[in-house]
C-alpha positions as CSV (number, residue, x, y, z in Angstrom):
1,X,24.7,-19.9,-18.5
2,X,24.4,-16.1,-16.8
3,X,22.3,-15.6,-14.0
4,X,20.1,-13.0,-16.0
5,X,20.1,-16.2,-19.2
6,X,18.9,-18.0,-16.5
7,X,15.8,-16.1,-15.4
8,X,14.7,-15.3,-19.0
9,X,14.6,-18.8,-19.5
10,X,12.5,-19.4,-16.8
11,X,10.6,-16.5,-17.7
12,X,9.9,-17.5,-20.9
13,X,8.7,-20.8,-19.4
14,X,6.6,-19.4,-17.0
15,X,4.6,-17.1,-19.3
16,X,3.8,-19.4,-21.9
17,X,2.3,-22.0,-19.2
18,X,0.3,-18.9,-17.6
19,X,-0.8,-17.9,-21.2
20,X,-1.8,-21.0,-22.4
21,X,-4.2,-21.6,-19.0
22,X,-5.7,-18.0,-19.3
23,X,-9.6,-18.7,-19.7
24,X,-10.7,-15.3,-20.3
25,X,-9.4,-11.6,-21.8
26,X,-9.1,-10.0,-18.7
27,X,-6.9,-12.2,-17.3
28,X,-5.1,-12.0,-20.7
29,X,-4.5,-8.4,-20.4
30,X,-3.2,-9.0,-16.5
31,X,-0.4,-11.4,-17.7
32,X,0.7,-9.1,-20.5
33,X,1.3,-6.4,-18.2
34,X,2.7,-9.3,-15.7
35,X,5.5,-9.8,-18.2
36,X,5.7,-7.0,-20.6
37,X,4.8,-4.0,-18.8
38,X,6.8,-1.0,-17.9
39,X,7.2,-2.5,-14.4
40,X,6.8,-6.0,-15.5
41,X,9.0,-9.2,-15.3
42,X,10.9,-8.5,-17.7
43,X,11.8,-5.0,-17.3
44,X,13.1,-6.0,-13.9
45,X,15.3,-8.7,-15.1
46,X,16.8,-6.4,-18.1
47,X,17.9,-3.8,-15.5
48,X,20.3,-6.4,-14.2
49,X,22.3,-5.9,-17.5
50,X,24.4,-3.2,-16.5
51,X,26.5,-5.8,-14.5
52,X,27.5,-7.7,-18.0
53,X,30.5,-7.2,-19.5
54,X,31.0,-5.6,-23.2
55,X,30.9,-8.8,-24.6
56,X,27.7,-10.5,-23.1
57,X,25.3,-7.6,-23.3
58,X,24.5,-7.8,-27.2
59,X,23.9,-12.0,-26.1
60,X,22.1,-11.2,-23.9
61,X,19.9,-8.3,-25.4
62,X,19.1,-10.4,-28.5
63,X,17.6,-13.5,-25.9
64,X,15.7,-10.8,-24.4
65,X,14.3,-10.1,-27.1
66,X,13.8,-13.3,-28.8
67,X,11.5,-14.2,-24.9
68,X,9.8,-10.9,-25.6
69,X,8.7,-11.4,-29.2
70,X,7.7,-15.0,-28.2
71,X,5.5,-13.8,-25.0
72,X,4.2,-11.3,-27.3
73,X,3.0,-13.9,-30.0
74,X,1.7,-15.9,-27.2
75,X,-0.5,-13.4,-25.7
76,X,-1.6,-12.4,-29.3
77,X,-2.1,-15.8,-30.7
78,X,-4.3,-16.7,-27.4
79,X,-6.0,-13.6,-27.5
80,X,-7.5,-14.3,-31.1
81,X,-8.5,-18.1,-29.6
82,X,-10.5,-16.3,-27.2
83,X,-12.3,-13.7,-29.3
84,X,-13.0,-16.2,-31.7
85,X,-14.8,-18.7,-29.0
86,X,-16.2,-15.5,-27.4
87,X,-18.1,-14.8,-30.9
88,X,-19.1,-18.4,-31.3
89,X,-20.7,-18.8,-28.0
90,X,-22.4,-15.4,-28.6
91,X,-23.7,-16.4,-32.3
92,X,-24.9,-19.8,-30.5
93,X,-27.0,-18.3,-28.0
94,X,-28.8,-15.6,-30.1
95,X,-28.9,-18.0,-33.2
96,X,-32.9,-17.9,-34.2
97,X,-34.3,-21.1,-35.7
98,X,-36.1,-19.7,-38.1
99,X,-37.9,-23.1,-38.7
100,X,-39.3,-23.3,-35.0
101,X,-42.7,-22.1,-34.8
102,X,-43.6,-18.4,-33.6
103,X,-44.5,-17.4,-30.8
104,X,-48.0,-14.8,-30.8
105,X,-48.6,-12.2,-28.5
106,X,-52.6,-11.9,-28.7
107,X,-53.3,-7.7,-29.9
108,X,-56.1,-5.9,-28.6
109,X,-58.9,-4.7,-30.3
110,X,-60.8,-1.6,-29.6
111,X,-63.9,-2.2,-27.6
112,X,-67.3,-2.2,-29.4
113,X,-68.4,0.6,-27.1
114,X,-65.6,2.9,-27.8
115,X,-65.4,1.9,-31.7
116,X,-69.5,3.4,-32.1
117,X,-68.7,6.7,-30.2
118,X,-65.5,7.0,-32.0
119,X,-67.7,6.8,-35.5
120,X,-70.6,8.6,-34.1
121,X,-67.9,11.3,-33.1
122,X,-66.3,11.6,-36.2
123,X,-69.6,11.5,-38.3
124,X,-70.7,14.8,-36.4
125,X,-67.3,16.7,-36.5
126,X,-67.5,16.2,-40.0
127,X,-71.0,17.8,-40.1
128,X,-69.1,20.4,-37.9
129,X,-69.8,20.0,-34.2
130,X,-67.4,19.7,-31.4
131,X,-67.4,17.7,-28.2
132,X,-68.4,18.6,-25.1
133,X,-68.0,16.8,-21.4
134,X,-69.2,17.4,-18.0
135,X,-69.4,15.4,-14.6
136,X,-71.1,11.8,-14.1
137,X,-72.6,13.3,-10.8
138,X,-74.5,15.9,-11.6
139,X,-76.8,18.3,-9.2
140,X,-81.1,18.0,-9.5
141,X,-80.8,21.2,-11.4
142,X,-78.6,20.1,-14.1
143,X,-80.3,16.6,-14.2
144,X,-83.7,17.3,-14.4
145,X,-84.7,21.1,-13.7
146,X,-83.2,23.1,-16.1
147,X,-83.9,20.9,-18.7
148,X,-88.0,21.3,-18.4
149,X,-88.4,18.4,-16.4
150,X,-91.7,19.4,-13.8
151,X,-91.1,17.7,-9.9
152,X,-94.1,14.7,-10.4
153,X,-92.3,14.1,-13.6
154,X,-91.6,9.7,-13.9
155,X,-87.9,10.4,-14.4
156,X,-87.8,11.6,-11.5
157,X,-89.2,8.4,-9.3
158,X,-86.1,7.2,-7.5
159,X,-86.3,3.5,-9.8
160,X,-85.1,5.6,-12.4
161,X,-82.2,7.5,-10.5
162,X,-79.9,6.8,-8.5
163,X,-80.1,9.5,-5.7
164,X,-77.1,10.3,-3.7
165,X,-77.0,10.6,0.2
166,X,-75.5,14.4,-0.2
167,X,-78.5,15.7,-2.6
168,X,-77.4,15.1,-6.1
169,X,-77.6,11.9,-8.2
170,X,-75.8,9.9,-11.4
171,X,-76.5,11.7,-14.4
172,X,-79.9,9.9,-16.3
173,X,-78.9,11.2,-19.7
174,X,-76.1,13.5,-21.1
175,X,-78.3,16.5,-21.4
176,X,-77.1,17.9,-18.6
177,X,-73.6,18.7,-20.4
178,X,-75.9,20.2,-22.9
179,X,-77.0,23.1,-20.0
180,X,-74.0,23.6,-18.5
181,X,-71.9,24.4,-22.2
182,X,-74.8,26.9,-22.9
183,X,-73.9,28.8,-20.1
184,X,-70.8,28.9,-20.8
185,X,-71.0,29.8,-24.3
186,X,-73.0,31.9,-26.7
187,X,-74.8,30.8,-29.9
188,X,-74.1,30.0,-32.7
189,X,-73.7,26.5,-30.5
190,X,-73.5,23.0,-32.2
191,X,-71.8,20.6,-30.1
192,X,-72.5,16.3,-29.4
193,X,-72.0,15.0,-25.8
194,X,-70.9,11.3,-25.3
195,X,-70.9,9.7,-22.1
196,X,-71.6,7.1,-19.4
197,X,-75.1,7.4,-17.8
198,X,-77.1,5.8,-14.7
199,X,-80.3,4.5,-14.5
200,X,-81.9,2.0,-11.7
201,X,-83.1,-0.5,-14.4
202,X,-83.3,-4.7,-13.9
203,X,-80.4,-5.9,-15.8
204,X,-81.5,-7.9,-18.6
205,X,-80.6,-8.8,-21.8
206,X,-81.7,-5.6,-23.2
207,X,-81.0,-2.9,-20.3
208,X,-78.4,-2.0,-17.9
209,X,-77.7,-0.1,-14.7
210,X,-74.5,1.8,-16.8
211,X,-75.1,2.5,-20.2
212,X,-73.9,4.9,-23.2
213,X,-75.3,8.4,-25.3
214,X,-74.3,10.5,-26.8
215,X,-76.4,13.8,-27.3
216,X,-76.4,16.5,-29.6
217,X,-77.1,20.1,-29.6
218,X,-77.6,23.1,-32.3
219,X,-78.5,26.5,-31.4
220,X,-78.5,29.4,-33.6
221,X,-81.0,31.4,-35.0
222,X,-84.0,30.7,-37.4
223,X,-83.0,26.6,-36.9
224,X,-86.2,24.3,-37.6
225,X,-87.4,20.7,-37.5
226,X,-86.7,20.5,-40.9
227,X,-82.7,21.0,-40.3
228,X,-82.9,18.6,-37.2
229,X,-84.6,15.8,-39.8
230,X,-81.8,16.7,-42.4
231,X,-78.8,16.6,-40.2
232,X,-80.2,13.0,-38.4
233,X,-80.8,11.4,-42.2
234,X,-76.9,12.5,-42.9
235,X,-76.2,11.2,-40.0
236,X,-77.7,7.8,-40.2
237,X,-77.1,7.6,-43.9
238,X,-73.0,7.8,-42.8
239,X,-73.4,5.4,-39.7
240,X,-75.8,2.6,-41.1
241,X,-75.4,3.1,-45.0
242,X,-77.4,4.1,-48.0
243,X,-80.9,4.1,-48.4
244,X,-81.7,2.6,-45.5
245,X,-85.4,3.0,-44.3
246,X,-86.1,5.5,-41.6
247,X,-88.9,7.7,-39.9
248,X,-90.0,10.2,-38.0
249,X,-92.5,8.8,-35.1
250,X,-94.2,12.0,-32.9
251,X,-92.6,11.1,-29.2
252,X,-92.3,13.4,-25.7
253,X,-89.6,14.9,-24.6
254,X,-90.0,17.6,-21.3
255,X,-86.7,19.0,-22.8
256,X,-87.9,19.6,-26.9
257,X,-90.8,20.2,-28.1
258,X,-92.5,19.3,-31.0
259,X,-90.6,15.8,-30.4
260,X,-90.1,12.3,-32.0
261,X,-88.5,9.2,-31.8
262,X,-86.0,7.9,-35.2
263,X,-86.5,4.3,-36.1
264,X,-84.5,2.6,-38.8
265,X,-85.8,-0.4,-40.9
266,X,-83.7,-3.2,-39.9
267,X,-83.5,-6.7,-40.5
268,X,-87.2,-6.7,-41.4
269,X,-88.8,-4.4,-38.6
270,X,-88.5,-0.8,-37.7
271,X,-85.9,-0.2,-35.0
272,X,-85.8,3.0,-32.3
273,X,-82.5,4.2,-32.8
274,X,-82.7,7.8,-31.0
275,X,-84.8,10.2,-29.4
276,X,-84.7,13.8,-30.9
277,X,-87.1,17.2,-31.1
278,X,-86.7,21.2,-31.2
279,X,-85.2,22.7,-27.7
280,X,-87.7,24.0,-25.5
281,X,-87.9,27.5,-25.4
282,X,-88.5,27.2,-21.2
283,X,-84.9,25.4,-21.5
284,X,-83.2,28.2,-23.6
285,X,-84.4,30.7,-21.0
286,X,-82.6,28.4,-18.5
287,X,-79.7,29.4,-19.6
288,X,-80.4,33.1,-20.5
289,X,-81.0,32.5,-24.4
290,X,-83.7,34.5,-25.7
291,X,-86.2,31.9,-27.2
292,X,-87.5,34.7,-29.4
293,X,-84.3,35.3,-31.6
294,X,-82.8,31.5,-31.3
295,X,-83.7,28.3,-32.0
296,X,-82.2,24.8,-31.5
297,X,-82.5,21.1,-32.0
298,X,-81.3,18.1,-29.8
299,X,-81.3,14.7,-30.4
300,X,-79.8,11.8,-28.2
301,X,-78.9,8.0,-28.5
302,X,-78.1,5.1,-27.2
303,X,-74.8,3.6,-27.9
304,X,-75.6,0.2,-26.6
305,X,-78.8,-0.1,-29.2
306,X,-76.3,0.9,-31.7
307,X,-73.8,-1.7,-30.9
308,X,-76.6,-4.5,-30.4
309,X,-77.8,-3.5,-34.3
310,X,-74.5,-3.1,-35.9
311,X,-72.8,-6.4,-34.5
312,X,-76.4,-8.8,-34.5
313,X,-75.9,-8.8,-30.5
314,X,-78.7,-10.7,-28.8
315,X,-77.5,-9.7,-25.1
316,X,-76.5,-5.9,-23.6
317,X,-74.6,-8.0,-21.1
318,X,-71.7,-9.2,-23.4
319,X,-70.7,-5.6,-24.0
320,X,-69.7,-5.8,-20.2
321,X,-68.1,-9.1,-19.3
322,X,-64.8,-8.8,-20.6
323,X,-64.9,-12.4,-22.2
324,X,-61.9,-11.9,-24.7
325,X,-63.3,-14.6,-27.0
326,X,-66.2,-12.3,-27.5
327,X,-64.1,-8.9,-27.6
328,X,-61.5,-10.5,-30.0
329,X,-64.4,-10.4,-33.1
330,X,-64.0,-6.9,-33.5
């Protein structure tokens, strides 16, 4: 046996004990190149060949080839072993019992709150109003002066509002967005104005500190309490249902005047639902309206009362506590 018969041999022994032991592809792919490459093993012994005679060359060739076609097979054969337990072990860890129980994620719910102002919001953009914001911490003038309300008025005690060290105070009601879109804008106007609100009440079970309105506003010219009367029966008609009972009760306002309260027959009794009455014409001067060509009605309520009647709620103070077996009802 040649020198060169010699090394393929040993070649051919050496590969198929390094193939056999390969554990993954990437030291697959190492040995092929190891042995079969350009620059591999076997290149290197083959170049030896030129020192054969005539007659052992075509020998030796066809050996050469017989290792490389063997090597080859090898490396193939192991290659497919390994893809195939590669797939298995991948199938095995994403395999899904499907008869294991699921696992639920709890969903969230929109908050009572946020569900009435949505509908109340909706309800009035569909009678054609738009929305209208403005700050939570609003200036004396906003709050309370240019909306009619005299200096010895009771709103203005401070265990109604919560003053502020710099001069202004936590809007009492949303009416102040009401002053500060009129002059901003000219009439026609007819806009609703939800928001949070402050008030130095005792919490109970039916009042809180923080609370909920949303206010409403229509200016325009030759408006009277008859339209304000129409557009609130639409109004609860849509939010509370059909033929539900409702009145008209003559209230104050320093803001409207004439003005009333709305109560809805509910559950057996008469319910306040919102306060309501035709602008003040001292309050469209406010804002550089002329109270002798326009007219307007406003009307305000409480979101709270409205989620307390809706949902049969017998405490204010669950709309605030974030107890999830509460929230999850709705």
């Amino acid at each position: 046996m040649s020198e060169i018969e010699a090394r393929l041999t040993e070649l051919k022994t050496q590969a198929g004990d390094a193939i056999a032991s390969a554990q993954d592809l990437d030291t697959l792919e190492q040995l092929r190149v190891q042995y079969l490459g350009k620059k591999g093993q076997l290149s290197q012994i083959l170049r030896g060949m030129g020192k054969l005679s005539a007659e052992e060359r075509p020998r030796i060739g066809a050996i050469a080839n017989q290792i490389k076609e063997t090597i080859q097979t090898q490396l193939d054969q192991s290659r497919d072993n390994l893809e195939t337990a590669q797939l298995q072990a991948q199938l095995a860890a994403e395999t899904l019992d499907v008869t294991m129980p699921g696992v639920s994620r709890p969903l969230g719910h929109i908050h009572p709150l946020n569900s009435i102002i949505d509908r109340v919001t909706e309800i009035f953009i569909g009678l054609g109003y738009t929305v209208a914001e403005g700050p939570e911490m609003e200036s004396d003038y906003y709050n309370f002066e240019a909306l009619n309300t005299p200096p010895d008025h009771p709103a203005r005690d401070m265990q109604d509002t919560f003053y502020l060290p710099d001069g202004n105070l936590l809007r009492t009601h949303t009416s102040s967005v009401q002053i500060r879109y009129m002059e901003q804008h000219d009439p026609p106007i007819r806009v609703i104005a939800p928001g949070r609100v402050y008030r130095r009440d005792t919490v109970d079970s039916t009042h809180s500190a923080v609370f909920h309105q949303v206010e409403l506003l229509a200016i325009d010219q030759g408006l009277t309490f008859t339209d304000l009367k129409g557009t609130l029966k639409e109004f609860v008609r849509q939010m509370f249902g059909e033929d539900l009972p409702m009145r008209f009760r003559a209230s104050y306002f320093p803001f409207t005047e004439p003005s009333a309260e709305v109560d809805v027959q509910w559950q057996g009794k008469w319910l306040e639902v919102l306060g309501c009455g035709m602008v003040d014409p001292n309050v469209l001067k406010a804002v550089g309206y002329d109270p002798e060509t326009y007219t307007g009605f406003a009307a305000g309520l409480g979101v709270e009362r409205f989620a307390m009647v809706l949902h049969e709620m017998d405490d204010i103070r669950r709309l605030y506590n974030s107890d999830a077996r509460f929230l999850k009802q709705f």
